[in-house]
C-alpha positions as CSV (number, residue, x, y, z in Angstrom):
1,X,-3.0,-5.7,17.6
2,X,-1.7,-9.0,17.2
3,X,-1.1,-7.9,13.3
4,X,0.6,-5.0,14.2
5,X,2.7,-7.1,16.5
6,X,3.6,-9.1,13.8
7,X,5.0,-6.2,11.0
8,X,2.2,-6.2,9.4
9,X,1.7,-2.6,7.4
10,X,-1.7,-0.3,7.9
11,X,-2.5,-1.5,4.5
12,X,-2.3,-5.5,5.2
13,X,-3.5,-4.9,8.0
14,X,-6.7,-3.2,6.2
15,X,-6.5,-5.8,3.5
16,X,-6.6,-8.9,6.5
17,X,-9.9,-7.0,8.1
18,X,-11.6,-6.0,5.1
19,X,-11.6,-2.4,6.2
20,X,-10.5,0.8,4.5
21,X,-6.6,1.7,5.2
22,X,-7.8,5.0,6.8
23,X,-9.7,3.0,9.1
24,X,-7.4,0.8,10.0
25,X,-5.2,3.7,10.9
26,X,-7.3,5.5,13.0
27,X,-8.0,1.9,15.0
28,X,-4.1,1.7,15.4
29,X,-4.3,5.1,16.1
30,X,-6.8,4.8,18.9
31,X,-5.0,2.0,20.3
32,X,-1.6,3.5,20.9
33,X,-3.7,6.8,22.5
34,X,-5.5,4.0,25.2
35,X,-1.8,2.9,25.7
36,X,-0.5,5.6,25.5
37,X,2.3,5.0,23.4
38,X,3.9,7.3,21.2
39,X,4.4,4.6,18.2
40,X,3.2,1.6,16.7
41,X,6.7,-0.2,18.2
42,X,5.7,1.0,22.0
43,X,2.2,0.6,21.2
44,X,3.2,-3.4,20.4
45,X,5.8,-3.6,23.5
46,X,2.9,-2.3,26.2
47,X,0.4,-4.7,24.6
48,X,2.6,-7.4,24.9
49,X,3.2,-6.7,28.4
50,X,-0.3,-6.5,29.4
51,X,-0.9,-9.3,27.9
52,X,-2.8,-8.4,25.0
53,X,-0.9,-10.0,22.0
């Protein structure tokens, strides 16, 4: 989360957790469905205001 809130891309983001890019995807994907965002961007605001990031 806290790379995402930072503008970091899927694949930096992959690259930072030594994971596969699809992987990190589907983890960014799961976290916008548990927030219920529609977007990485909303996904990031909603963290930020639960205090997440």
């Amino acid at each position: 989360m806290r790379l995402a809130a930072l503008g970091t891309t899927t694949a930096g983001i992959a690259d930072a957790l030594h994971i596969r890019v699809v992987t990190a995807r589907n983890h960014i994907a799961n976290a916008e469905r548990k927030l219920g965002a529609r977007s990485r961007l909303e996904m990031v605001l909603l963290a930020m205001r639960a205090g997440l990031v």
